[in-house]
MDTraj code that builds the backbone (N, CA, C; nanometers):
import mdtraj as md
import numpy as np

residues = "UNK UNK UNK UNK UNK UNK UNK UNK UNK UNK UNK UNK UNK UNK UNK UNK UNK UNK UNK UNK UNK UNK UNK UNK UNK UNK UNK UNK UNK UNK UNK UNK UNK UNK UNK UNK UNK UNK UNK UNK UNK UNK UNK UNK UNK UNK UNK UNK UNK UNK UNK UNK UNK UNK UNK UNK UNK UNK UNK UNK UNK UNK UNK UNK UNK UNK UNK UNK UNK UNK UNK UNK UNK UNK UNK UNK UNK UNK UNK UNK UNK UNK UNK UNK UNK UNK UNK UNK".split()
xyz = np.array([
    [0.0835, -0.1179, 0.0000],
    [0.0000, 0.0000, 0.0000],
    [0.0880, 0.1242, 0.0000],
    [0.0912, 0.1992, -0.1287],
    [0.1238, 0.3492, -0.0900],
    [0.0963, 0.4142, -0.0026],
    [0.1883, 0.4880, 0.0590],
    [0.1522, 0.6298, 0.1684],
    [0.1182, 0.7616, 0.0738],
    [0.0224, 0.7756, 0.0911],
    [-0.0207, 0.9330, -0.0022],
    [0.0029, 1.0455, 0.1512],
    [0.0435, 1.1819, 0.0544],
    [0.0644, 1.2576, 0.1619],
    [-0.0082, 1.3313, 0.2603],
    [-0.1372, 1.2727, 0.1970],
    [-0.3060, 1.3251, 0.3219],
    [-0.2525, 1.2047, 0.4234],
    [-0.1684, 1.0694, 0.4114],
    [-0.1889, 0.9753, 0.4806],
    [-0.0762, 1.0340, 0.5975],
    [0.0187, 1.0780, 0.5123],
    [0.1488, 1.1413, 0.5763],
    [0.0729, 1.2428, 0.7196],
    [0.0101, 1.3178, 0.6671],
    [-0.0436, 1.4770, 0.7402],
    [-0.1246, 1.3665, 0.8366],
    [-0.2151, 1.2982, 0.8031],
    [-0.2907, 1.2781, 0.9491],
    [-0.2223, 1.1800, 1.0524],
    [-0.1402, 1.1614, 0.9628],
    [-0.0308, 1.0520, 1.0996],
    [0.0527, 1.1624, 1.1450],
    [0.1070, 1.2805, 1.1280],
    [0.1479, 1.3923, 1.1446],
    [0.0741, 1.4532, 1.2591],
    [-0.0596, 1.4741, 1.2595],
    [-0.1790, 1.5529, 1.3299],
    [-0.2118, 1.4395, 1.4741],
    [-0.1789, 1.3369, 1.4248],
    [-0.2493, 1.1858, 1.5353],
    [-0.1069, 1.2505, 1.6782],
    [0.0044, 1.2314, 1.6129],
    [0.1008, 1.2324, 1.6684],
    [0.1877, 1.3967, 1.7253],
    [0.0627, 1.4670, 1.6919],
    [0.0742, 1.5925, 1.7463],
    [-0.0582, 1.6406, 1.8735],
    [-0.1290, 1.5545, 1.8299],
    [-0.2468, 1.5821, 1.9634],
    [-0.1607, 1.4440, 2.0300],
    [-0.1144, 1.3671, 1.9875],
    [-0.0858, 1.2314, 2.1251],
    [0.0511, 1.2910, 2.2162],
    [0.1436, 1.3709, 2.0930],
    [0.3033, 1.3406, 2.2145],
    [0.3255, 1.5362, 2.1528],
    [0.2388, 1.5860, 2.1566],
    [0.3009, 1.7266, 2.1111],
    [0.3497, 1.7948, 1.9804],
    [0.3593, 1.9111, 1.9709],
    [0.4248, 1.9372, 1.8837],
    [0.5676, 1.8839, 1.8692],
    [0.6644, 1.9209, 1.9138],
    [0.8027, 1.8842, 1.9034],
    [0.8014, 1.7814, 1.9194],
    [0.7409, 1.6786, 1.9537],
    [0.7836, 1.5554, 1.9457],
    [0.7191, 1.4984, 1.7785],
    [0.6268, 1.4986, 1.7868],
    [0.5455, 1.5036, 1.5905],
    [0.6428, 1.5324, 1.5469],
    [0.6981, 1.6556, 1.5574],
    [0.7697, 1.7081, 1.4260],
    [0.8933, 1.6635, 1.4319],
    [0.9734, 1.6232, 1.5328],
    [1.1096, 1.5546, 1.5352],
    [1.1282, 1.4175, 1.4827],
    [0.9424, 1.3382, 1.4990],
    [0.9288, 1.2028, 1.4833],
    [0.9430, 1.2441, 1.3013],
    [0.8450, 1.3450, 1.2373],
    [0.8047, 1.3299, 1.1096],
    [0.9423, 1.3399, 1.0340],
    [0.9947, 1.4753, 1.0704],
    [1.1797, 1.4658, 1.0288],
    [1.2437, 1.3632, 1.0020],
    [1.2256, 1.2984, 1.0906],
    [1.3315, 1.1118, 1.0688],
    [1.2585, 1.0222, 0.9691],
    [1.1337, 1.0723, 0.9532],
    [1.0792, 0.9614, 0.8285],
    [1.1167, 1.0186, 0.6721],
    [1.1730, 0.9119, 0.5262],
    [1.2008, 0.9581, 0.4190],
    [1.0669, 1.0466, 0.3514],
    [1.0869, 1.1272, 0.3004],
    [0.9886, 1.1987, 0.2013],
    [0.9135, 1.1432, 0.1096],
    [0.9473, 1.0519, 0.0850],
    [0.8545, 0.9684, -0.0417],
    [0.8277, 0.7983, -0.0054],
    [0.8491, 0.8007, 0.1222],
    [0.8502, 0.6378, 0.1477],
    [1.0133, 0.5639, 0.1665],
    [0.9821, 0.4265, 0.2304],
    [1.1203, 0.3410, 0.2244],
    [1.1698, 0.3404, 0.1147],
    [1.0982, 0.2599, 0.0335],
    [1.1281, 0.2336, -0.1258],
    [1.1869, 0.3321, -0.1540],
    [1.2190, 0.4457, -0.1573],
    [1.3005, 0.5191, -0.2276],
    [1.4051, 0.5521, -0.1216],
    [1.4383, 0.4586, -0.0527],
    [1.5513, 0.5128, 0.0204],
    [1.6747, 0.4225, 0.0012],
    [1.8034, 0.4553, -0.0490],
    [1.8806, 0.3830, -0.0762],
    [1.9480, 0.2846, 0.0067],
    [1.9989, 0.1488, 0.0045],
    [2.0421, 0.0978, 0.1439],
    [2.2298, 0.0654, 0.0921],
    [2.3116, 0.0675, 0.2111],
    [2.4583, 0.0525, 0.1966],
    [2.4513, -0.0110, 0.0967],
    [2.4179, -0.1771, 0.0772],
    [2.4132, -0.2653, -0.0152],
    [2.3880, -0.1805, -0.1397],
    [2.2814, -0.1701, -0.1571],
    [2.2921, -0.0824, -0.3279],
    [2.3738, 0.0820, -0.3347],
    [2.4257, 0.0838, -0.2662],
    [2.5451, 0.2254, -0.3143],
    [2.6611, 0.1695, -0.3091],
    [2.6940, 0.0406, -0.2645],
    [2.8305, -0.0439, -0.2397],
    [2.8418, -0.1281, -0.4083],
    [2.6847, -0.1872, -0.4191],
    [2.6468, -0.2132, -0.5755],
    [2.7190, -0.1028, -0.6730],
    [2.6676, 0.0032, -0.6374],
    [2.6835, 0.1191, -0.7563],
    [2.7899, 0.1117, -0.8097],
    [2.8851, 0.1405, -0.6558],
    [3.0353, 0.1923, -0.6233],
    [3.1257, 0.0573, -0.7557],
    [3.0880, -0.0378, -0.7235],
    [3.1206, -0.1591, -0.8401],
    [3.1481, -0.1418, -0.9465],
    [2.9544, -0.1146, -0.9699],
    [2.9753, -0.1179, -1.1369],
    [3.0824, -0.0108, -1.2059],
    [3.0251, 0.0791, -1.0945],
    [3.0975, 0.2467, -1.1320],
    [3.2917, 0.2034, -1.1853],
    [3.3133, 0.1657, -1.0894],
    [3.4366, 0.1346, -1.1180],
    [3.4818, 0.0355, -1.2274],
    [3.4067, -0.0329, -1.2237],
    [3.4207, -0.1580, -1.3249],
    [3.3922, -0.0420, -1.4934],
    [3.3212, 0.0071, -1.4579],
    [3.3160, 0.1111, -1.5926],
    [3.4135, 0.2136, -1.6547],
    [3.4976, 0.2657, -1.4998],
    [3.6100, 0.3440, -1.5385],
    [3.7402, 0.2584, -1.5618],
    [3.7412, 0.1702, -1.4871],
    [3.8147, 0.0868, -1.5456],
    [3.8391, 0.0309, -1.7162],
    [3.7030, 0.0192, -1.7660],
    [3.6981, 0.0077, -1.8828],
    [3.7426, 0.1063, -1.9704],
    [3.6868, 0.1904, -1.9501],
    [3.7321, 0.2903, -1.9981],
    [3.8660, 0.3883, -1.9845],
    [3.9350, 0.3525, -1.8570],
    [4.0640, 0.3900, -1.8745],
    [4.1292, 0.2759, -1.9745],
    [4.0783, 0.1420, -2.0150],
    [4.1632, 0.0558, -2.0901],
    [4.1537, 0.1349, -2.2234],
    [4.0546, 0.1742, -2.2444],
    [4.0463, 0.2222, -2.4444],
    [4.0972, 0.3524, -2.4030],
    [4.0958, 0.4183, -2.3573],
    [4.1836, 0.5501, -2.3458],
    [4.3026, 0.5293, -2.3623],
    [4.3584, 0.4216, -2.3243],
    [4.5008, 0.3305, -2.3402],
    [4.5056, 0.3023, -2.4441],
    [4.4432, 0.2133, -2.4953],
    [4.4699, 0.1939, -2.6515],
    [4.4136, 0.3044, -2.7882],
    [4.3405, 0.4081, -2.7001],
    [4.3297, 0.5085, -2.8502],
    [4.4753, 0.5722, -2.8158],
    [4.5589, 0.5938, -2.7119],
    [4.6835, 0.6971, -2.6921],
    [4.7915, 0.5754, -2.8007],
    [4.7449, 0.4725, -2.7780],
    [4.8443, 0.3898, -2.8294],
    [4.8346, 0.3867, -2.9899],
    [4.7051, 0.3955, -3.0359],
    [4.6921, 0.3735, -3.1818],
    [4.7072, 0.5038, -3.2361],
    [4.7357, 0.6393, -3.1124],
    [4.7336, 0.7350, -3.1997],
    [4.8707, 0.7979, -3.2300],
    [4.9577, 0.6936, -3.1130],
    [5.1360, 0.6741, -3.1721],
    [5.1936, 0.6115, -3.2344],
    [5.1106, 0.5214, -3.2676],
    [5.1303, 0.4217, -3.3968],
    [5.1028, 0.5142, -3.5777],
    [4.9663, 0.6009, -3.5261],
    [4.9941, 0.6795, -3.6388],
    [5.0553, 0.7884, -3.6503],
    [5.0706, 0.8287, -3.5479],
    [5.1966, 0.9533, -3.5975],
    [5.3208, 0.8813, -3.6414],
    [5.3833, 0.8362, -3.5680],
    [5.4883, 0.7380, -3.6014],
    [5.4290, 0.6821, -3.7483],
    [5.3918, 0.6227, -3.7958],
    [5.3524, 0.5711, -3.9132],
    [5.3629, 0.7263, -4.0121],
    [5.3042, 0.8196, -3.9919],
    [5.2950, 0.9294, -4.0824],
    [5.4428, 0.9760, -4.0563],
    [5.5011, 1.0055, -3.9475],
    [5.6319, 1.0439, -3.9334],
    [5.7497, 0.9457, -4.0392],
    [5.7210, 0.8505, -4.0747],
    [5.8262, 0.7236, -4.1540],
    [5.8004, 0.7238, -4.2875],
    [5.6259, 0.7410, -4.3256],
    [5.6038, 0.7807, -4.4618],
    [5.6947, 0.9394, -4.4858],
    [5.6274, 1.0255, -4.3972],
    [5.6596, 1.1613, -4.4434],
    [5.8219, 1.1670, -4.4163],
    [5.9143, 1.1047, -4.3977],
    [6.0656, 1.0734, -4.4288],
    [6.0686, 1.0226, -4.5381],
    [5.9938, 0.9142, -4.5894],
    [5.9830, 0.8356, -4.6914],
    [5.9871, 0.8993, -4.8143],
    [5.9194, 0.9900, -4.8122],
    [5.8432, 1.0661, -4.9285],
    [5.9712, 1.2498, -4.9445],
    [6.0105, 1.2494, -4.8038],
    [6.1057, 1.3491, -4.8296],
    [6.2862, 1.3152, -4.8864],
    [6.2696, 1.1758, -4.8378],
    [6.3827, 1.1572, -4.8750],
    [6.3833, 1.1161, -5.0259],
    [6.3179, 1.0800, -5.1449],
    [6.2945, 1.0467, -5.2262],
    [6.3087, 1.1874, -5.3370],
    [6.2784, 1.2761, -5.2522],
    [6.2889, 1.4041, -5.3591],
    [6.3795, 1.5153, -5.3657],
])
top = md.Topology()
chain = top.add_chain()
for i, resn in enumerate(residues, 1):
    res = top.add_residue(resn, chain, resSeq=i)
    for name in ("N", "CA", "C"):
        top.add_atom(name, md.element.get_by_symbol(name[0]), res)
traj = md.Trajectory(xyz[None], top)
């Protein structure tokens, strides 16, 4: 069952005629804004932290090999363009 936020306010109001104001409002503070379900737990930000890395990781590898293929072609153009100067 969803909590809608009329459900929010009268559990808000129950708990302000039962234990006071400041106590309601210190209790309502500690509850998430949109429900549990949207509250993240260690386990899934430890998840994230994973993939996350597992992704930069990847991607520092092809960053590696475009620096590498892109000294292969200079070097390659650097041996032609000797090639071609020394010839004339």
């Amino acid at each position: 069952m969803a909590i809608t936020e009329a459900d929010r306010l009268d559990m808000h109001l129950q708990f302000r005629r039962l234990m006071g104001d400041k106590v309601a409002d210190t209790v309502m503070e500690h509850l998430p804004p949109a429900g549990w379900g949207d509250v993240a737990r260690v386990s899934d930000v430890d998840h994230l932290a994973s993939r996350v890395n597992g992704v930069n990781d990847r991607l520092n590898g092809i960053v590696a090999g475009l620096w590498a293929m892109g000294s292969m072609t200079a070097v390659g153009f650097i041996g032609l363009f000797t090639i071609i100067a020394t010839k004339f």
